[in-house]
LOGUMI-628673 format. One record per residue (C-alpha): x, y, z; residue in three letters. Coordinates in nm, 2 decimals. Last residue first. Layout:
! LOGUMI-628673
<xx = X yy = Y zz = Z aa = ala>
...
This chain:
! LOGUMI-628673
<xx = 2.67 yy = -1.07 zz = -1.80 aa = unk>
<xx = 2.39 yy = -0.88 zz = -1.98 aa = unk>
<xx = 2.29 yy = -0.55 zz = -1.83 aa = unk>
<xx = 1.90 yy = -0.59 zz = -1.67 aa = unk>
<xx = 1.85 yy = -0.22 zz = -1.58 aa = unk>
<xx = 1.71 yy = -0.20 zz = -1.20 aa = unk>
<xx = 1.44 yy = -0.14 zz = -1.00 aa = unk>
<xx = 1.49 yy = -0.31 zz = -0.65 aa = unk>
<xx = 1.41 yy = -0.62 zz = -0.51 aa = unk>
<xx = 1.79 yy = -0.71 zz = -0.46 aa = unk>
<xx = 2.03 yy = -0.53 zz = -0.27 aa = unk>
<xx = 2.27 yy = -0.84 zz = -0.34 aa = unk>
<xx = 2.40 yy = -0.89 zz = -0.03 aa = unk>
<xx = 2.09 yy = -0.78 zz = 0.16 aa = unk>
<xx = 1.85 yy = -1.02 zz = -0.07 aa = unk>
<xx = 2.11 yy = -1.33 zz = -0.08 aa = unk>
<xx = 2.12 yy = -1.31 zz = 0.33 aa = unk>
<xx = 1.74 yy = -1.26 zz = 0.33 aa = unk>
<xx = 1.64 yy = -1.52 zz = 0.11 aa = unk>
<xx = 1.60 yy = -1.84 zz = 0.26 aa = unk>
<xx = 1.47 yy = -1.78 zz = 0.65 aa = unk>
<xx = 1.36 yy = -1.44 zz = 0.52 aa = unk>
<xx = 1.14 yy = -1.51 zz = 0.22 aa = unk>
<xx = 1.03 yy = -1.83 zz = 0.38 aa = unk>
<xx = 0.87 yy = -1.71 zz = 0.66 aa = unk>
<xx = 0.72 yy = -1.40 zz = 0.44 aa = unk>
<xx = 0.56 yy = -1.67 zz = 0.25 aa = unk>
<xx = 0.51 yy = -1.40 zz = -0.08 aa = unk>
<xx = 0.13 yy = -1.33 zz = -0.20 aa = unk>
<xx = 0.20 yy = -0.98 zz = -0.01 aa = unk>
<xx = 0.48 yy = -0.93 zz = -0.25 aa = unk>
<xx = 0.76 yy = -0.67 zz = -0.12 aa = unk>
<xx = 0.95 yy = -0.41 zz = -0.33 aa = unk>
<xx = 1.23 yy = -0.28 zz = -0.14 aa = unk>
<xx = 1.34 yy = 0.02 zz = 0.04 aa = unk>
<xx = 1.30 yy = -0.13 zz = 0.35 aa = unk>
<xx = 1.33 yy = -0.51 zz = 0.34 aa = unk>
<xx = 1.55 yy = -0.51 zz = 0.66 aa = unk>
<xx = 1.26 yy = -0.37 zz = 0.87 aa = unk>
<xx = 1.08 yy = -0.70 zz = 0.89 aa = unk>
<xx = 1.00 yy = -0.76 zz = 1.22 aa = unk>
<xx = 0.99 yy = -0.38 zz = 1.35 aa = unk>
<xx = 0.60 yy = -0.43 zz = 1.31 aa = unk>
<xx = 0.58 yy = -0.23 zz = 1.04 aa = unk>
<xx = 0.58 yy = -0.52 zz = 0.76 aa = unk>
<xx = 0.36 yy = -0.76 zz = 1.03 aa = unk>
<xx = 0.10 yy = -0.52 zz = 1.01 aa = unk>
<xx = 0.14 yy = -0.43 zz = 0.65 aa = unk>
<xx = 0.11 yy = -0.81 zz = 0.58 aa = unk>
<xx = -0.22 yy = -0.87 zz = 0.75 aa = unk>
<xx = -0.39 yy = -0.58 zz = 0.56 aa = unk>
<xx = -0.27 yy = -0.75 zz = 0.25 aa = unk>
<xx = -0.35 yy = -1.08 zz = 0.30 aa = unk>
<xx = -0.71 yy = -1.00 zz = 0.50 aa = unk>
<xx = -0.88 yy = -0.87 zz = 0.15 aa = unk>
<xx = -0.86 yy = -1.18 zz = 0.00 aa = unk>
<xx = -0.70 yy = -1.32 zz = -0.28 aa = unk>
<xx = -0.82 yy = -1.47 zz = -0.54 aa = unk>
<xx = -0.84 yy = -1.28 zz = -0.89 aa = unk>
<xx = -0.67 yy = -1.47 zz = -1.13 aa = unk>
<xx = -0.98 yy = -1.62 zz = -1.26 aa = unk>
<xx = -1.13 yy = -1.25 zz = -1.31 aa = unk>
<xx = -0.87 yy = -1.12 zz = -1.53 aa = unk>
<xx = -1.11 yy = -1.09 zz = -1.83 aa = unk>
<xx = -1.35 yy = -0.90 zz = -1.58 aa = unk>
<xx = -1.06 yy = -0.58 zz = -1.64 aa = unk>
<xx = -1.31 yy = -0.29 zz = -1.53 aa = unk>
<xx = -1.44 yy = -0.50 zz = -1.23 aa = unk>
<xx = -1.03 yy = -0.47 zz = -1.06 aa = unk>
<xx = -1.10 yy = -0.09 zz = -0.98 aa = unk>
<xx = -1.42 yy = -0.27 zz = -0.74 aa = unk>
<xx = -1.24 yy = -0.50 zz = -0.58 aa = unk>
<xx = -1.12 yy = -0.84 zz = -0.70 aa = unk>
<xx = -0.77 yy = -0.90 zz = -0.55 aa = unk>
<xx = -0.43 yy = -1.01 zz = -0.68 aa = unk>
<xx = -0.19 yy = -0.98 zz = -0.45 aa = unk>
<xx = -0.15 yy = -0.64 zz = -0.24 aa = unk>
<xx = 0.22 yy = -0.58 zz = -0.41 aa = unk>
<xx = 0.39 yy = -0.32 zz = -0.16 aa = unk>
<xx = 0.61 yy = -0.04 zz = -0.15 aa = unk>
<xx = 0.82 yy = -0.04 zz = 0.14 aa = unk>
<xx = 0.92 yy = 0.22 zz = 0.29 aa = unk>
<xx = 1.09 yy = 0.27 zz = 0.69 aa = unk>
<xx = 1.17 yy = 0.65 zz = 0.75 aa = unk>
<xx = 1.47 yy = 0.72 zz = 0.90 aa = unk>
<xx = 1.68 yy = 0.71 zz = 0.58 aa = unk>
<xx = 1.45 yy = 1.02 zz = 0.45 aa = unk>
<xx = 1.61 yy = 1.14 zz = 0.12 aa = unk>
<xx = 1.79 yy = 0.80 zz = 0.01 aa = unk>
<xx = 1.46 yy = 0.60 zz = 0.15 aa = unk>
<xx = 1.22 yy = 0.81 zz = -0.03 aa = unk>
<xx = 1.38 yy = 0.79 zz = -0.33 aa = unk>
<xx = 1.40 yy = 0.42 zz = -0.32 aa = unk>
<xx = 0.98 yy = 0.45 zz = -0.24 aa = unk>
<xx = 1.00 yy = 0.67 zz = -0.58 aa = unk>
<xx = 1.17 yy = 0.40 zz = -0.83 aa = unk>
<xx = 0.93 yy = 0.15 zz = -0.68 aa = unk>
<xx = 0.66 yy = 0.35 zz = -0.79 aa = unk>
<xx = 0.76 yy = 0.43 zz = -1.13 aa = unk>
<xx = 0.68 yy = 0.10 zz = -1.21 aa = unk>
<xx = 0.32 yy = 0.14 zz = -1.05 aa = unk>
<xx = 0.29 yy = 0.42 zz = -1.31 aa = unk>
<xx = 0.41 yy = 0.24 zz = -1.56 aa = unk>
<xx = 0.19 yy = -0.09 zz = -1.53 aa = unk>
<xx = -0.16 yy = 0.12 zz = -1.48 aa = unk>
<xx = -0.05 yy = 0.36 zz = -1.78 aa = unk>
<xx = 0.07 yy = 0.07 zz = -2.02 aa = unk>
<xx = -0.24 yy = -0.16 zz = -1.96 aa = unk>
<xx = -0.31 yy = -0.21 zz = -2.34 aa = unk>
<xx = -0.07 yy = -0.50 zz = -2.36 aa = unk>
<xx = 0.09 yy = -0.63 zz = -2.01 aa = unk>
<xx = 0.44 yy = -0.60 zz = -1.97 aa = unk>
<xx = 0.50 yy = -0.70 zz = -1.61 aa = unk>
<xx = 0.74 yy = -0.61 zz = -1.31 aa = unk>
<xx = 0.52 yy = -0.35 zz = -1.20 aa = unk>
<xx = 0.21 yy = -0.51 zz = -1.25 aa = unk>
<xx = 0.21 yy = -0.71 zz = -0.94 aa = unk>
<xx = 0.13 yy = -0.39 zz = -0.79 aa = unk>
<xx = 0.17 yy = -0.08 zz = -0.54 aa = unk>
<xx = 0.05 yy = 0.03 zz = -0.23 aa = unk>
<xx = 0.30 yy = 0.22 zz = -0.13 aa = unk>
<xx = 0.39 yy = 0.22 zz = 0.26 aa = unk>
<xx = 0.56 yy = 0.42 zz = 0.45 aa = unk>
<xx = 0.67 yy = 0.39 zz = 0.87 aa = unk>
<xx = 0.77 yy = 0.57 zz = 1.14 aa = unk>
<xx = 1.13 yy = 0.72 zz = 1.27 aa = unk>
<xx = 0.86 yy = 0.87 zz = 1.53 aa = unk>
<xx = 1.00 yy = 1.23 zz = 1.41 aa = unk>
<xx = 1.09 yy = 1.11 zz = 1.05 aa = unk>
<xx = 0.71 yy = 1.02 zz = 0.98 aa = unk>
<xx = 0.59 yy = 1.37 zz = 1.05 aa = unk>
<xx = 0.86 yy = 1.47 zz = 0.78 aa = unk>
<xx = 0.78 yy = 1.21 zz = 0.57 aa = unk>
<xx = 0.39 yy = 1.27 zz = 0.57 aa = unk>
<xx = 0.34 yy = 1.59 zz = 0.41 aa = unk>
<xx = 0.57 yy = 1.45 zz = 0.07 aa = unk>
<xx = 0.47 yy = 1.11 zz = 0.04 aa = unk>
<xx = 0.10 yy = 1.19 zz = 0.06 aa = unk>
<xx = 0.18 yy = 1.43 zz = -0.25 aa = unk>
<xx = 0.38 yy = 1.15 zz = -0.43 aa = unk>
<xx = 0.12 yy = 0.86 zz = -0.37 aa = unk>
<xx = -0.12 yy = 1.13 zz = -0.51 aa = unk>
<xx = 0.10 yy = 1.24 zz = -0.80 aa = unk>
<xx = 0.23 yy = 0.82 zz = -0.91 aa = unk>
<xx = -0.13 yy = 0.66 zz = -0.90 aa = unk>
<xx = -0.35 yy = 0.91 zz = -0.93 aa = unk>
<xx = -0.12 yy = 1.13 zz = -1.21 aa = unk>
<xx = -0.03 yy = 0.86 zz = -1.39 aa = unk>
<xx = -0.41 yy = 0.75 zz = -1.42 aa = unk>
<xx = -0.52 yy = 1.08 zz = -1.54 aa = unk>
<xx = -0.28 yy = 1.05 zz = -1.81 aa = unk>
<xx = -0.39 yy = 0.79 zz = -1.96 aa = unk>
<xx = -0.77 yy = 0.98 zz = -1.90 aa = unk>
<xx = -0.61 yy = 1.27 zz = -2.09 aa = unk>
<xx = -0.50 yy = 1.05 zz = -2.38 aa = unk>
<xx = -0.84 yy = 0.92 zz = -2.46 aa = unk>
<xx = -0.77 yy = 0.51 zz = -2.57 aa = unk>
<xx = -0.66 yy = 0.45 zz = -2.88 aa = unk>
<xx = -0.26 yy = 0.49 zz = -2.89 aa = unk>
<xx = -0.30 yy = 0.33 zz = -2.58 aa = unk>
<xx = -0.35 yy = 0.02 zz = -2.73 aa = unk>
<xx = -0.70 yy = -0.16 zz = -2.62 aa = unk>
<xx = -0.84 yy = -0.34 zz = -2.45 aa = unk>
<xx = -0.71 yy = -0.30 zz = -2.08 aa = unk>
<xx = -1.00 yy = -0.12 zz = -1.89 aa = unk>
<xx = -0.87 yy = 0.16 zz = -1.68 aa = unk>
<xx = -0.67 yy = 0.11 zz = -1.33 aa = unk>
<xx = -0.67 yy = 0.39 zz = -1.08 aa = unk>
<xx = -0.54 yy = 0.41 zz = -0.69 aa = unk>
<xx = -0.54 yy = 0.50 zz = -0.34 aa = unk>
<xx = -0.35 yy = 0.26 zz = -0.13 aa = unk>
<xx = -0.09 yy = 0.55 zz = 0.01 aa = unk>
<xx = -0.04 yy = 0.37 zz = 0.38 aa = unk>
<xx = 0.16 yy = 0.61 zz = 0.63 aa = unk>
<xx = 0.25 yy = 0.48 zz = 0.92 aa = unk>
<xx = 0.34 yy = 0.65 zz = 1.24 aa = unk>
<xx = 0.21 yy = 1.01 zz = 1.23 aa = unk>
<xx = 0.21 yy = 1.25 zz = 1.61 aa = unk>
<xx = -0.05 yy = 1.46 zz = 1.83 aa = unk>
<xx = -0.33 yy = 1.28 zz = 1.70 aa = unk>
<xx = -0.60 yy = 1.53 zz = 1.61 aa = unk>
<xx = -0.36 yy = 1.81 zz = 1.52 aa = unk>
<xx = -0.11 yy = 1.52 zz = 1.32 aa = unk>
<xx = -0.44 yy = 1.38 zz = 1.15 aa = unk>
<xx = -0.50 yy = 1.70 zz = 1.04 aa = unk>
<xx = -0.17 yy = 1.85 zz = 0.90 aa = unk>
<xx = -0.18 yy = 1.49 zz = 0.69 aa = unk>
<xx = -0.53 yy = 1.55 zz = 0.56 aa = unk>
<xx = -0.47 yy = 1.94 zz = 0.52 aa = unk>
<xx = -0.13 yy = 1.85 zz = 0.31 aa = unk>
<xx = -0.35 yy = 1.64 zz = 0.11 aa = unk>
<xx = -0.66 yy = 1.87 zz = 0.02 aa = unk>
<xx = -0.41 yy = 2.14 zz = -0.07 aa = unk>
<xx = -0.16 yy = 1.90 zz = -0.33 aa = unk>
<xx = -0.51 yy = 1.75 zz = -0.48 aa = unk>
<xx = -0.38 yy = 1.47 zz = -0.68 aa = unk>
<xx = -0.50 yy = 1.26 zz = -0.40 aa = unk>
<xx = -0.86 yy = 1.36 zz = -0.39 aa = unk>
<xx = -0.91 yy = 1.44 zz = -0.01 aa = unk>
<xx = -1.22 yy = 1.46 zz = 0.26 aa = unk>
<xx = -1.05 yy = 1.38 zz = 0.62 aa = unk>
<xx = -1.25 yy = 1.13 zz = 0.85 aa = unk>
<xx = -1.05 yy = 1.06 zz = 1.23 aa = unk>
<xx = -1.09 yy = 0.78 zz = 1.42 aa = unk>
<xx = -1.03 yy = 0.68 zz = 1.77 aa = unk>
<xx = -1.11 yy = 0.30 zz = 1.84 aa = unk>
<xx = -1.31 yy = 0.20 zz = 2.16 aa = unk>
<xx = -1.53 yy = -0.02 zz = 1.95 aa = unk>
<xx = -1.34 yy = -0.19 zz = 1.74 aa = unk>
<xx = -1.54 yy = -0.40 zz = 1.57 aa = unk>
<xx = -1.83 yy = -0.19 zz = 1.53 aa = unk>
<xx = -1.62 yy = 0.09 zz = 1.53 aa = unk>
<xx = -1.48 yy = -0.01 zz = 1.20 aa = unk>
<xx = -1.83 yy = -0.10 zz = 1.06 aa = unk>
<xx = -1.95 yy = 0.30 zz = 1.15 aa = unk>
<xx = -1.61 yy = 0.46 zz = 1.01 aa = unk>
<xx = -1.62 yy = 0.28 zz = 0.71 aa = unk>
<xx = -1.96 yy = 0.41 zz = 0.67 aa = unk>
<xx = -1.88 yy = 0.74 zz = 0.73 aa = unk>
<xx = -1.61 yy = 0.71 zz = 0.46 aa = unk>
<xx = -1.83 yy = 0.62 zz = 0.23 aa = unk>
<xx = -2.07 yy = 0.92 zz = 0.32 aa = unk>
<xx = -1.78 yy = 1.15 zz = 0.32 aa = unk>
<xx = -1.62 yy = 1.04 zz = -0.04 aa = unk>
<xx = -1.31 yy = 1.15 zz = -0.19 aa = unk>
<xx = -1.10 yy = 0.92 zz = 0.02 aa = unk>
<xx = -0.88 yy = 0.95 zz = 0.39 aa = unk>
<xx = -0.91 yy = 0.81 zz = 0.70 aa = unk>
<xx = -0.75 yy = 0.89 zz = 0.98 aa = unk>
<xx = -0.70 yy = 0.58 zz = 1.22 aa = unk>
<xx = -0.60 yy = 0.59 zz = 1.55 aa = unk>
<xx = -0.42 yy = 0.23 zz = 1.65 aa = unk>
<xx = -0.52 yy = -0.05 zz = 1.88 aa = unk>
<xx = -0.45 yy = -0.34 zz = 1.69 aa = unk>
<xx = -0.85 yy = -0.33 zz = 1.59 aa = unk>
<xx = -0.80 yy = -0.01 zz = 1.47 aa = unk>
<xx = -0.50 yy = -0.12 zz = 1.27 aa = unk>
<xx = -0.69 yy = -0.41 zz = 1.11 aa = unk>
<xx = -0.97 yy = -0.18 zz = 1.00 aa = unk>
<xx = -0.74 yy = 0.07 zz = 0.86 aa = unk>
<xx = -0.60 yy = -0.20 zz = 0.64 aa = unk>
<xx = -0.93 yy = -0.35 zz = 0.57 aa = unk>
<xx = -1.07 yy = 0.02 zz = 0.40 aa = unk>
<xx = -0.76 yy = 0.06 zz = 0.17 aa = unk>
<xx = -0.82 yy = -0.30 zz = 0.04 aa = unk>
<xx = -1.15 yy = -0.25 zz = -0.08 aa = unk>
<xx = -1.35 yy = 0.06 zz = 0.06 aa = unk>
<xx = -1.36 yy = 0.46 zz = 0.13 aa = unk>
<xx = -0.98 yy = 0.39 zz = 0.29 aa = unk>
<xx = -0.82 yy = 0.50 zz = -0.08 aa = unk>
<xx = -0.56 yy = 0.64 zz = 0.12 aa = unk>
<xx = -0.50 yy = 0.52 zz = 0.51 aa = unk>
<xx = -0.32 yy = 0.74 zz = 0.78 aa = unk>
<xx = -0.21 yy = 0.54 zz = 1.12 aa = unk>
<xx = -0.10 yy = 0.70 zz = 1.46 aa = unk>
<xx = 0.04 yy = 0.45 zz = 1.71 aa = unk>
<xx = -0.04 yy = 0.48 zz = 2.07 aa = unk>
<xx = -0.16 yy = 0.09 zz = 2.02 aa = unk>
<xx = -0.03 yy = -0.06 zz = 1.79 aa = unk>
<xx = 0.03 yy = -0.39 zz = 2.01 aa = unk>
<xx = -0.30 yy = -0.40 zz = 2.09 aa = unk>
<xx = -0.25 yy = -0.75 zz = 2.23 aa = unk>
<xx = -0.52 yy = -0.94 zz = 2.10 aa = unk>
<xx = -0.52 yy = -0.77 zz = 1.79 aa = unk>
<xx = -0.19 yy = -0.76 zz = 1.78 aa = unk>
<xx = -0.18 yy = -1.15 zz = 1.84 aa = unk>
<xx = -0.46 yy = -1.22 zz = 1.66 aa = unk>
<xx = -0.27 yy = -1.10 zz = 1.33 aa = unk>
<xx = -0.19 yy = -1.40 zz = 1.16 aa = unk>
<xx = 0.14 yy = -1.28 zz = 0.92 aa = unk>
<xx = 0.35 yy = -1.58 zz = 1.00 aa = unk>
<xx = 0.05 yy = -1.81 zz = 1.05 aa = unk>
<xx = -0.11 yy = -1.76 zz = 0.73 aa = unk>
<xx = -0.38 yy = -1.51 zz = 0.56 aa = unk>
<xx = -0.50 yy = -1.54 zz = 0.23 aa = unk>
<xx = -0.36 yy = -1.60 zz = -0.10 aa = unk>
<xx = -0.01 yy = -1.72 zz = -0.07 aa = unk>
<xx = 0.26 yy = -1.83 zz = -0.29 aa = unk>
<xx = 0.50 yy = -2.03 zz = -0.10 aa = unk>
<xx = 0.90 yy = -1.90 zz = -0.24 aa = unk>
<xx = 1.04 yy = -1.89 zz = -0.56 aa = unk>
<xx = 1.06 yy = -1.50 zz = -0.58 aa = unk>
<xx = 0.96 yy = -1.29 zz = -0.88 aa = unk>
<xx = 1.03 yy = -1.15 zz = -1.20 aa = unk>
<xx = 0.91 yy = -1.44 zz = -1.41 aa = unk>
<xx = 0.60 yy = -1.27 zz = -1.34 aa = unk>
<xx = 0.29 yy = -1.55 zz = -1.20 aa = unk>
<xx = -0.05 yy = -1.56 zz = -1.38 aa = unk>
């Protein structure tokens, strides 16, 4: 299930040569780097911290969860052994429990480099929204738009004094309109309006928000009807924000990025049209 709103490039579902990340790992090139994960507890949030551990970065992470994130810890460690990690207890839409994370990883760390919001919530898609309990609609909004906001809000200052890195996780979703999935699809819509905002306020900072690809964790089991479409591992996504704060592909700040996109392709073909055209961005379709 491909948007028309996309680009014509290599669709990919695991990781390739340009976004292989041996050579960080091999190299530590993160290392010195300070990185803050949401959502880390498991799924996606917990392979992107594991990839920058094992490039050499500290790692805070972050989820509601101790014993989950204990664990995370423990298999991180496994594979990066000498990796400095820090746990911090936080729902997202709780402003206090943020700002401590943030303020925390900054005391532990001395400094914030990247900044990955990946926590999330997606509801079963069955039915209008017109039937479904209006304070659980709601409820996703506020994860997915409050909680990226509030991590968005302690970070960027840190992230201004090492001219550092953001990155939204966001979704496919945004440029769909999928019945009975209004809350999931408008709040990640919304999200690409606020990582534009965050590069007109904070110009220093890098953002990008970020399509994962189409993955089956555990917030993709309440939609098993989308199972087929499901195939992409784990590894695209934490190998793409690696190579997206890398310094290699700072020209698509601001933007929307697909993980599933041949990154190769994207700027050896699309690069000059992108820049001229500020494409990727949210925009009104006016007819020509």
């Amino acid at each position: 299930m491909v948007p028309a709103e996309d680009l014509p490039v290599t669709r990919k579902s695991d990781v390739y040569p340009g976004i292989d990340p041996k050579h960080h790992f091999d190299s530590q090139t993160y290392e010195g780097k300070v990185v803050l994960v949401t959502g880390a507890s498991r799924g996606i949030g917990e392979e992107i911290a594991l990839f920058y551990a094992r490039a050499g970065a500290s790692v805070s992470l972050v989820g509601r969860k101790r014993v989950d994130l204990a664990e995370v810890k423990t298999k991180i460690l496994s594979q990066a052994p000498g990796a400095r990690i820090e746990i911090f207890i936080a729902d997202v839409v709780d402003t206090q429990a943020v700002k401590a994370a943030v303020e925390g990883t900054v005391k532990a760390f001395g400094r914030l480099d990247i900044s990955v919001a990946n926590a999330g919530k997606a509801d079963p898609w069955n039915k209008p929204f017109t039937e479904n309990d209006p304070d659980n609609w709601w409820k996703t909004m506020e994860v997915n738009i409050r909680g990226v906001y509030n991590v968005a809000h302690f970070s960027l200052p840190q992230l201004a004094k090492t001219k550092g890195y953001n990155i939204i996780i966001g979704s496919v979703g945004a440029q769909m309109r999928m019945p009975f999935a209004s809350s999931y699809v408008t709040s990640k819509h919304a999200l690409n309006q606020l990582n534009e905002y965050i590069h007109a306020e904070h110009p220093d900072v890098k953002t990008f928000s970020l399509n994962p690809g189409a993955i089956k964790t555990s917030m993709a089991d309440n939609n098993p009807e989308a199972a087929p479409w499901l195939a992409d591992t784990l590894q695209l996504p934490a190998a793409t924000c690696l190579r997206l704060t890398s310094g290699k592909e700072d020209w698509l700040t601001v933007r929307y990025v697909s993980a599933n996109w041949n990154l190769d392709e994207v700027e050896a073909g699309w690069k000059a049209k992108i820049i001229e055209q500020d494409a990727l961005v949210n925009r009104l379709h006016v007819p020509v």
